[in-house]
TIPADO-265946 format. One record per atom (N, C-alpha, C, O, CB): residue in three letters; x, y, z. Coordinates in steps of 0.2 Angstrom, whole numbers, plus 5000, padded with zeros to 4 digits. Each point is the difference from the previous one (the first is absolute). Glycine has a CB too. Layout:
<sites>
AlaXYZ ...
</sites>
This chain:
<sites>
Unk425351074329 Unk500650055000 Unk500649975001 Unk500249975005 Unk499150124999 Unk501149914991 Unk500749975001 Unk500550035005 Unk500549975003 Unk499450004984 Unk499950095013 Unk500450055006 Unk499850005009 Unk499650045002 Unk500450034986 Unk500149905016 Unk499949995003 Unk500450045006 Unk500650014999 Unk498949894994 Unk500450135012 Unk500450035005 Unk500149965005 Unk499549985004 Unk500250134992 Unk501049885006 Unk500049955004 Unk499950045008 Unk500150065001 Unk500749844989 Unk498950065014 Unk500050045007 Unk500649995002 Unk500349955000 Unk498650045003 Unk501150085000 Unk500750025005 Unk500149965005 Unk499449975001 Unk500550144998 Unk500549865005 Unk500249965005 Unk500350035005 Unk500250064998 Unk500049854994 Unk499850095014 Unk500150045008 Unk500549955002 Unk499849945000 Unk498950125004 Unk502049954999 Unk500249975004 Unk500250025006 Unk500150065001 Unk500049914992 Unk500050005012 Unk500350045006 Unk500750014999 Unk500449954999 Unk498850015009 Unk501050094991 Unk500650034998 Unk500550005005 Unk500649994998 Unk498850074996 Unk500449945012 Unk500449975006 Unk500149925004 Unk500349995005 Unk499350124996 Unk500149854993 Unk500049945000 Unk500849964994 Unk499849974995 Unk498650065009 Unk502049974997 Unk500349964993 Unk499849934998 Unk500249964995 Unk500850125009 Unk498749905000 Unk499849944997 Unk499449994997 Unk499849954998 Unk500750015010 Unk499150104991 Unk499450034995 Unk500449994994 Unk499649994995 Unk499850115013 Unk501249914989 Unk500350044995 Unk500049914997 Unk500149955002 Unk500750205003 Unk499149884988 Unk499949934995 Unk500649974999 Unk500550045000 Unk498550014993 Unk501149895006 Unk500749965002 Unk500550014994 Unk500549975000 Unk498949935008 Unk500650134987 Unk500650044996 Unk500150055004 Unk500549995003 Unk499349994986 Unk499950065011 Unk500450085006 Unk500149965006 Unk500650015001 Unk498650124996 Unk500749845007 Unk500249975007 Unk500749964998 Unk500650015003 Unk498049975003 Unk501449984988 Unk500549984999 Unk500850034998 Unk500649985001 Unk498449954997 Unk500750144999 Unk500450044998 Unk500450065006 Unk500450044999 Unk498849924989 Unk500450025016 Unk500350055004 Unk500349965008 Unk500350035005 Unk498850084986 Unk500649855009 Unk500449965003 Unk500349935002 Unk500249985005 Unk499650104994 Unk500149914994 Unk500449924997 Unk499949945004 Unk500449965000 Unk500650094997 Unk498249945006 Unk499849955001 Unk499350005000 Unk499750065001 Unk501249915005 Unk498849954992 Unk499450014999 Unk499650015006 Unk500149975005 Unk500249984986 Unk499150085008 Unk499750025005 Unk499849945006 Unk499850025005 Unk499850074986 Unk500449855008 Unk500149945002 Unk500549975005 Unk499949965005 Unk499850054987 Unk500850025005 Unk500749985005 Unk500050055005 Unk500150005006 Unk500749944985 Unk499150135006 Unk499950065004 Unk499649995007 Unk500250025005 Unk499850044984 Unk499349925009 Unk499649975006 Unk500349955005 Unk499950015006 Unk499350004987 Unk501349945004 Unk500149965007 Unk500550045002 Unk500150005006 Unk499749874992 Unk500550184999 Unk500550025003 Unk499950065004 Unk500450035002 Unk500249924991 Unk498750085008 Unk499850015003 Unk499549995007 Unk499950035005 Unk500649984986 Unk499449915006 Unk499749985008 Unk500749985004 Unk499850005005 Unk499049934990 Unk502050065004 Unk500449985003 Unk500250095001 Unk500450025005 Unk499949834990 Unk499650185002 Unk500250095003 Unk499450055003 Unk500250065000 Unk500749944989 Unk498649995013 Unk499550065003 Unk500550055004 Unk500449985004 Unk498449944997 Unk500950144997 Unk499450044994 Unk500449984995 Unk500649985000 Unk498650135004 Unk500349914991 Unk500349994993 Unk500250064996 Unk500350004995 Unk499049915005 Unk500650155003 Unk500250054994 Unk500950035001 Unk500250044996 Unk498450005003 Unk501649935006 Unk500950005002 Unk500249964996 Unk500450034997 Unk499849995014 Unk499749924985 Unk499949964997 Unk500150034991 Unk500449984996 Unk498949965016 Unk500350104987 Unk499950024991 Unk500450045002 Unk500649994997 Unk498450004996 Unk501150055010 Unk500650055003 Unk500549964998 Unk500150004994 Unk499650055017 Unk500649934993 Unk500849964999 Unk500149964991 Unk500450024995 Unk499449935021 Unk499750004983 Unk499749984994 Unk500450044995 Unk500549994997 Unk498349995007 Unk500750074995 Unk500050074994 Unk500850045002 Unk500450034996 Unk497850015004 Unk502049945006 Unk501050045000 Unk500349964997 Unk500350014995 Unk499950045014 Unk499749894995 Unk500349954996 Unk499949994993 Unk500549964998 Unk499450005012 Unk499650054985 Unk500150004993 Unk500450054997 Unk500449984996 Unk498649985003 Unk500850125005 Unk500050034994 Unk500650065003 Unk500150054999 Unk498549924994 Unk501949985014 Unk500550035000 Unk500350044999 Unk500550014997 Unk499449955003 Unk499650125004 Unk500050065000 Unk500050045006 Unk500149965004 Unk499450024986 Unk500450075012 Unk500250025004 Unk499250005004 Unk499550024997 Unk501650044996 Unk498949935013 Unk499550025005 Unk499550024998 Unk499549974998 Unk501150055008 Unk499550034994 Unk499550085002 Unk499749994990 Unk499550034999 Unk501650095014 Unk499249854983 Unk499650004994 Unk499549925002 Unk499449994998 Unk501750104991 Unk499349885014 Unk499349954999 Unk499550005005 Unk499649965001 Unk501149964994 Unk499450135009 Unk499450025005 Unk499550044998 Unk499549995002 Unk501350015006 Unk499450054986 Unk499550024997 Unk499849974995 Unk499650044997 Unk500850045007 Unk499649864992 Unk499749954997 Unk499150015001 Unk499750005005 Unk501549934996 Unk498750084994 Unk498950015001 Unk499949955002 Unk499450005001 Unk500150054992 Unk500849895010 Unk499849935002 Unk500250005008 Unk499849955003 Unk500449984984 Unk500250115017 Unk500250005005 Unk500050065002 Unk500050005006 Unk500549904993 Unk499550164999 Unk500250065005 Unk500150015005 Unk499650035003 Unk499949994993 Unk500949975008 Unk500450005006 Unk500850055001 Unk500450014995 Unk498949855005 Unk500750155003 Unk500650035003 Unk500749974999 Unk500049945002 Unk499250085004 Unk501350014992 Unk500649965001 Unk500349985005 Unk500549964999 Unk499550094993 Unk499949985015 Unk500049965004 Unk499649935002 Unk500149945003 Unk500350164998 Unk499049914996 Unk499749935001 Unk500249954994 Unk499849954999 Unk499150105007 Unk501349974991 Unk500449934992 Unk500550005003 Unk500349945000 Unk499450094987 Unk500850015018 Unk500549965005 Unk499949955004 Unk500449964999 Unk499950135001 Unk499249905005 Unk499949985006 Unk499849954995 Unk500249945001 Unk499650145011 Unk499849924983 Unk499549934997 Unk500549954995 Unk500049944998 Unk498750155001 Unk501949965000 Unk500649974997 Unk500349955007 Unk499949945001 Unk500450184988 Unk499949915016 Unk500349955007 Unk499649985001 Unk500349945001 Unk500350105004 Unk498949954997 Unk499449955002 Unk499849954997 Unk499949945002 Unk499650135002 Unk500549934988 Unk500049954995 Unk500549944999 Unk499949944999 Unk499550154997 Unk501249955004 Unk500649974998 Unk500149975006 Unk499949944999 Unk500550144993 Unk499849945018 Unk500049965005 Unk499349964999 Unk500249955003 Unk500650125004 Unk498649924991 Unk499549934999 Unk500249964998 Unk500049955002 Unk499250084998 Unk501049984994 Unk500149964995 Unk500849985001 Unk500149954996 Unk499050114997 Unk501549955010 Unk500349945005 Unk499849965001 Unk500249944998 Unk500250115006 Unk499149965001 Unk499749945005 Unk499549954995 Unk499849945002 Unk500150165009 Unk500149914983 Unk499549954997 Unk500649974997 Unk500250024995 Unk498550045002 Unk501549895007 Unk500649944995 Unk499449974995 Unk500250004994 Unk500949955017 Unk498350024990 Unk499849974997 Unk499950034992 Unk499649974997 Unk500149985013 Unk500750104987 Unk499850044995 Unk500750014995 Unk500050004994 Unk499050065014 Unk501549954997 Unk500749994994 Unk500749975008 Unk500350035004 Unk499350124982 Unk500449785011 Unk500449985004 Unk500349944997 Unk499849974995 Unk499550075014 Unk501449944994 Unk500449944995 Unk499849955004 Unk499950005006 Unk501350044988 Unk498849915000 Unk499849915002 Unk500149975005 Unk500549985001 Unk499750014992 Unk499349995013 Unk500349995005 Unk499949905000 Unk499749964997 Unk500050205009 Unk500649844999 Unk500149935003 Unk499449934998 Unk500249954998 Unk500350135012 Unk498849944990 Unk499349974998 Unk500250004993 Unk499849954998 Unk499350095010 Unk501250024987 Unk500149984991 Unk500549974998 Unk500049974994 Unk499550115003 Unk501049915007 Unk500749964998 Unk499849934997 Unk500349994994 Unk500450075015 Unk499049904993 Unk499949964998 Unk499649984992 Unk500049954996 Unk500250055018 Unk499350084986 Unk499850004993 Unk500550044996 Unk499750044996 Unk499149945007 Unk501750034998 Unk500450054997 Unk499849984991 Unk500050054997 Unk501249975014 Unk498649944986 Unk500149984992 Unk499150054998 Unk499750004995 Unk501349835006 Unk498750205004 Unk499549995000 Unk500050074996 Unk499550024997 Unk500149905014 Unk500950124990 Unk500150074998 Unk500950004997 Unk500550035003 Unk498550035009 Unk501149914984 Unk500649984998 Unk500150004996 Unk500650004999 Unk499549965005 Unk499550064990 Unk500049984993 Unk500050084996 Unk499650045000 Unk499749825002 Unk501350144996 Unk499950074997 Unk500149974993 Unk500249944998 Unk500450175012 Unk499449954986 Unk499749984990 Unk500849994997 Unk500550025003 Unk498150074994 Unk501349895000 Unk500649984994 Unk500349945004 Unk500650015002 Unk499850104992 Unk499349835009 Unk500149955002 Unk500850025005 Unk500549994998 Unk498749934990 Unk500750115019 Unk500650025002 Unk499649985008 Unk499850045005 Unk500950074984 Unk499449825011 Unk499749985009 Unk500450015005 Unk500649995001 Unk498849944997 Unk500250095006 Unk500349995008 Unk500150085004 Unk500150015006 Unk500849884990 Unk498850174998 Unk500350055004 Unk499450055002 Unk499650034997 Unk501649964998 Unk498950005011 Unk499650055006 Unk499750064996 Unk499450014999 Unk501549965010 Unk499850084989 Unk499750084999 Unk500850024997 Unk500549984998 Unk498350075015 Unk500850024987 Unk500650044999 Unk499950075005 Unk499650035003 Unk500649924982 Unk500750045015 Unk500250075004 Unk500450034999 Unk500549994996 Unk499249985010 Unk500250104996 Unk500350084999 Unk499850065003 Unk499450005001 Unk500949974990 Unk500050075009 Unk500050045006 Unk499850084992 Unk500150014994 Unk501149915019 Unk498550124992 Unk499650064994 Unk500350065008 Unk500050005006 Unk498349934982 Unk501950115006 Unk500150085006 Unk499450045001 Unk499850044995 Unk501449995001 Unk498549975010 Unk499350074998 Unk500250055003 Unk500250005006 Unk498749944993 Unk501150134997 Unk500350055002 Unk499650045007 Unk499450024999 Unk501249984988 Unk499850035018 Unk499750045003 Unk500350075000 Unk500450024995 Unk499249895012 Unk500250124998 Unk500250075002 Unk500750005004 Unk500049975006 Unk498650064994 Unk502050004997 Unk500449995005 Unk500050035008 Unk499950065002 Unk500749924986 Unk499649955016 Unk499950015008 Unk500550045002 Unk500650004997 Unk498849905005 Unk500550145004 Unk500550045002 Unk500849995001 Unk500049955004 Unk498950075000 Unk501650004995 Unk500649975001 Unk500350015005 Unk500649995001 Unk499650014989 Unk499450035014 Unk500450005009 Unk499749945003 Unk500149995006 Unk500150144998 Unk499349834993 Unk499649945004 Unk500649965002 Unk500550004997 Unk498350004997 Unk501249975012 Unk500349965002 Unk500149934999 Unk500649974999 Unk499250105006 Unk499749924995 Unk499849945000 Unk500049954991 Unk500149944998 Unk499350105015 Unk500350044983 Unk499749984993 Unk500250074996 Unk499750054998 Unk499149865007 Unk501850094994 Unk500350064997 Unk499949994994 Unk499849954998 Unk501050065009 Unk499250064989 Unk499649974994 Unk500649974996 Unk499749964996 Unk499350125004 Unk501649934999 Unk500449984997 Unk500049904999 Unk500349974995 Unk500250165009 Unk499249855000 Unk499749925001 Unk499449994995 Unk499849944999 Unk500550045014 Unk499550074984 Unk499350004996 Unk500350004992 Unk499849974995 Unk499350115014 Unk501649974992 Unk500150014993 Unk500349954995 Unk500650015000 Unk499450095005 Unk499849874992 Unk500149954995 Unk500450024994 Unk500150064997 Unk498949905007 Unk501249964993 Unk500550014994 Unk499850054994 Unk500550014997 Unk499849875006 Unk499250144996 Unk499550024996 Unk500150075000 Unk499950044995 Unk499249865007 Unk501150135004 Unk500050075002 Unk499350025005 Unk500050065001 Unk500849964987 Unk498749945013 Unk499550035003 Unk499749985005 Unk500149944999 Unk499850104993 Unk499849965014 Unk499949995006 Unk499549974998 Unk499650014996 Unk500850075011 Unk499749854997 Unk499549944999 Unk500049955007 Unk500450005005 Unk499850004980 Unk499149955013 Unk499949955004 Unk500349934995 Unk499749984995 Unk499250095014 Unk501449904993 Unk500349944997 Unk499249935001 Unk499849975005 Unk502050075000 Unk497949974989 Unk499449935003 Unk500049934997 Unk499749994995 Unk499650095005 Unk500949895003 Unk500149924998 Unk499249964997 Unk499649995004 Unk501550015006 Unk498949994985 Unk499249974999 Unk500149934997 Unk500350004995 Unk499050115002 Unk500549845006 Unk500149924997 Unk499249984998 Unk499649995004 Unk501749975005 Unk498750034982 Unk499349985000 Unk500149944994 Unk500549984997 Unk498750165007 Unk500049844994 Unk500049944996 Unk500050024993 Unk499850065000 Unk499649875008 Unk500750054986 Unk499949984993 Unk499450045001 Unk500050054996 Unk500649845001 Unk498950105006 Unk499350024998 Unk499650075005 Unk499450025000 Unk500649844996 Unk500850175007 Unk500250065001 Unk499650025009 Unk499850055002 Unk500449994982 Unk499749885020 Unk499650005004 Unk500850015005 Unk500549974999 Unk498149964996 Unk501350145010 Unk500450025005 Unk500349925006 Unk499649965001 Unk499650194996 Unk501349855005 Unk500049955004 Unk500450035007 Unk500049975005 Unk499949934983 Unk500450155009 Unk500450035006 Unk500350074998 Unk500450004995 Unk499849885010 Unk499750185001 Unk500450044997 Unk500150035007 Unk499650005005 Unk500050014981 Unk501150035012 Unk500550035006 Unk500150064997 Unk500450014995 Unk500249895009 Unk499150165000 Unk500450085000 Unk500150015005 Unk499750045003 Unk500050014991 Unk500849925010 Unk500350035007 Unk500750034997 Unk500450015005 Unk498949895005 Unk500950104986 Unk500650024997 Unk500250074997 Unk499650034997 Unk500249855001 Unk500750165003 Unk500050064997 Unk500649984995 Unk500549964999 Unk499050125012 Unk500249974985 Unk500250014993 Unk500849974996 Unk500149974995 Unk499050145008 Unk501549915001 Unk500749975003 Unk500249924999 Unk500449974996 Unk499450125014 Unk499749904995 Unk500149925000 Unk499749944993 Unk499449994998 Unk500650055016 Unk500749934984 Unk500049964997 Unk499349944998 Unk499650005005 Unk501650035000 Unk498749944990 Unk499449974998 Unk500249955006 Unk499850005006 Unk499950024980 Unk500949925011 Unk500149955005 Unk500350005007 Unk500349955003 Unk499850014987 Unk499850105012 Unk500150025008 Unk499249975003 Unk499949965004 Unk501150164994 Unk498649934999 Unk499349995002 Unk499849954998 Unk499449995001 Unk500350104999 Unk500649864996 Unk499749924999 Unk500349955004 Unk499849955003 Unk500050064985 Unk500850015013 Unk500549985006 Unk499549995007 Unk499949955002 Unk501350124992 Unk498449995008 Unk499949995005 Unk499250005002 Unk499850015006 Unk501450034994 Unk498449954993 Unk499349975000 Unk499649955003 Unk500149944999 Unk500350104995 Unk499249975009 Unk499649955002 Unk500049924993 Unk500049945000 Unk499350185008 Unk500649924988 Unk500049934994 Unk500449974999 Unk499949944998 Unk499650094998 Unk501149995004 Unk500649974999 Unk500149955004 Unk500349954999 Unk500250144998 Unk499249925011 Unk500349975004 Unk499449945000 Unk500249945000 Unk500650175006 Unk498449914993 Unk499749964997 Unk500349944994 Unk500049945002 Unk499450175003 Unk500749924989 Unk500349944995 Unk500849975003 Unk500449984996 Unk498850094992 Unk500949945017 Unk500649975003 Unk500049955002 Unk500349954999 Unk499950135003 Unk498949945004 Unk499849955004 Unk499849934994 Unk500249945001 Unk499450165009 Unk500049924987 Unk499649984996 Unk500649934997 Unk499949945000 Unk499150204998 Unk501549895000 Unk500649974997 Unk500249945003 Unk500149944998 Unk500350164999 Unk499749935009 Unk500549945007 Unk499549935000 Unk500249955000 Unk500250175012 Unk498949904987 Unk499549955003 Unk500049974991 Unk499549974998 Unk499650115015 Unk501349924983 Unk499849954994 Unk499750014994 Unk500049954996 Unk500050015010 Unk499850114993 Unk499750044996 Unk500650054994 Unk500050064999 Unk499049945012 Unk501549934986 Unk500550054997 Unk499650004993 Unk500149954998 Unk501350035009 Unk498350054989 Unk499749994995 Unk499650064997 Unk499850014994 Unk500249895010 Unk499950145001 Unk499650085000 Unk500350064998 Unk500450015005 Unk499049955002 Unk500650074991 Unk500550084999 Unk499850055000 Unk499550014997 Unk501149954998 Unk499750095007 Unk499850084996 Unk500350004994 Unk500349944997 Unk499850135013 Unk499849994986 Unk500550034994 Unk500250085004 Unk499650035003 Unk499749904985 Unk501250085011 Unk500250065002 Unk500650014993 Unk500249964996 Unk499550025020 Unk500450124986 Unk500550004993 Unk500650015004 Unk500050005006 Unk499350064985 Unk501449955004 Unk500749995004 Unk500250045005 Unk500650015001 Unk499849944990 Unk499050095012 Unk500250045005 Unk500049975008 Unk500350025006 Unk499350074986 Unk500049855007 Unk500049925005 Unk500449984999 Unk500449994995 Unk498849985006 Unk500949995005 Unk500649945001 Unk499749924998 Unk499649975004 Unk501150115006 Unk499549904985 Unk499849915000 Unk500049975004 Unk500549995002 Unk499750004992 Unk499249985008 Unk499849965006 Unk499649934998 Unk499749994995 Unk500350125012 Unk500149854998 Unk499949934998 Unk499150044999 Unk499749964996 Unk501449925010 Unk498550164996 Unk499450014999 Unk499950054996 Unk499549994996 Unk500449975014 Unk500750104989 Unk500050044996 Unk500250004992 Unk500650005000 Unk499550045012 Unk499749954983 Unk500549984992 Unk500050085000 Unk499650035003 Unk500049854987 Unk500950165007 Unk500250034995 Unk500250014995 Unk500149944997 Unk500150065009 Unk499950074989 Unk500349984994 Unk500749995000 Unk500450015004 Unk498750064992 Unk501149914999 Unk500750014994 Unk500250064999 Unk499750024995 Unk500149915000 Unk500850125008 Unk500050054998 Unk500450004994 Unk500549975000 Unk499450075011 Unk499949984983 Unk500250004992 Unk499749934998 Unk500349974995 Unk501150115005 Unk498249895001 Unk499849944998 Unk499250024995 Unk499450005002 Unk501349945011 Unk499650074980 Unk499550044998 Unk500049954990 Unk500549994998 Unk499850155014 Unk499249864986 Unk500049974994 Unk499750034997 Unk499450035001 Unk500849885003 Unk500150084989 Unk499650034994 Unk499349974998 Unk499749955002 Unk501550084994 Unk498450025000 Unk499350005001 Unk500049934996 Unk499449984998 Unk500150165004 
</sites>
């Protein structure tokens, strides 16, 4: 018989690592692999697809709590959103800039394409928008949120490689403040400073002309532009 019926398959539905590595991948953007160690560095694990699955699909609470893969509460996709996000501070070993032990291999991660050596990454700052905060706050009024753009944001600085590996990123910033304010006053900056003083003039960011030129920083040419 050429027709054959294939048998039905049972998973635990409350498992997401049950789920076959296209749908796991698709819903939230790592392989079931990396998912695991990042779970042995996060127990328990289901605050974990929580955060995950917000973090993809950048929606509101209470819709990704009811997800058939998580059913929970929109309060519980709150607290598993702060619990996730303060762990994952604490794991520098996971997105952190170059420290003192790689300087010396800096050529090791240097090599970006179209024969263009010596530079580190690239950086810029992206707006992610929130909910505007109250305007009697004191401390954090919302008018410090509201950006050139017209809409209440967090200003996030992300510096990563050619091969789009994260190396450092900053949202401590509201929406207001300038790109080269918050590179001004970066840990990395002050990092490729150090890095400089000690003999290392040969490494760079790329940043666009909303930075200031630095012996670490290149910039563009403003109108410096050539026909195709």
């Amino acid at each position: 018989n050429e027709f054959r019926l294939q048998r039905r398959q049972l998973r635990d539905a409350s498992d997401p690592l049950s789920s076959p590595e296209g749908s796991f991948r698709a819903i939230y953007r790592l392989s079931r692999q990396l998912a695991t160690s990042l779970i042995n560095d996060l127990i328990p694990f289901m605050p974990i697809f929580v955060a995950l699955h917000f973090f993809v699909q950048g929606s509101y609470q209470k819709a990704v709590g009811q997800d058939f893969f998580l059913a929970i509460s929109q309060s519980s996709v709150s607290r598993c959103i702060k619990e996730v996000n303060l762990a994952l501070e604490n794991l520098q070993n996971l997105i952190r800039f170059p420290n003192s032990d790689e300087e010396l291999n800096l050529e090791k991660f240097m090599n970006m394409p179209n024969g263009f050596p010596g530079i580190i990454g690239f950086i810029d700052c992206t707006h992610v928008a929130i909910v505007a905060p109250p305007t009697e706050d004191e401390n954090y009024p919302a008018v410090v949120f509201l950006n050139r753009k017209g809409y209440y944001s967090i200003n996030v600085q992300i510096i990563c490689q050619a091969e789009l590996k994260i190396l450092a990123i900053n949202a401590r910033f509201p929406g207001s403040v300038h790109d080269s304010a918050i590179w001004e006053s970066s840990v990395a900056k002050q990092e490729l400073h150090r890095i400089h003083n000690r003999g290392h003039n040969n490494c760079w960011l790329i940043g666009d002309s909303g930075y200031p030129a630095q012996p670490w920083l290149l910039t563009q040419f403003l109108g410096n532009t050539t026909e195709a």
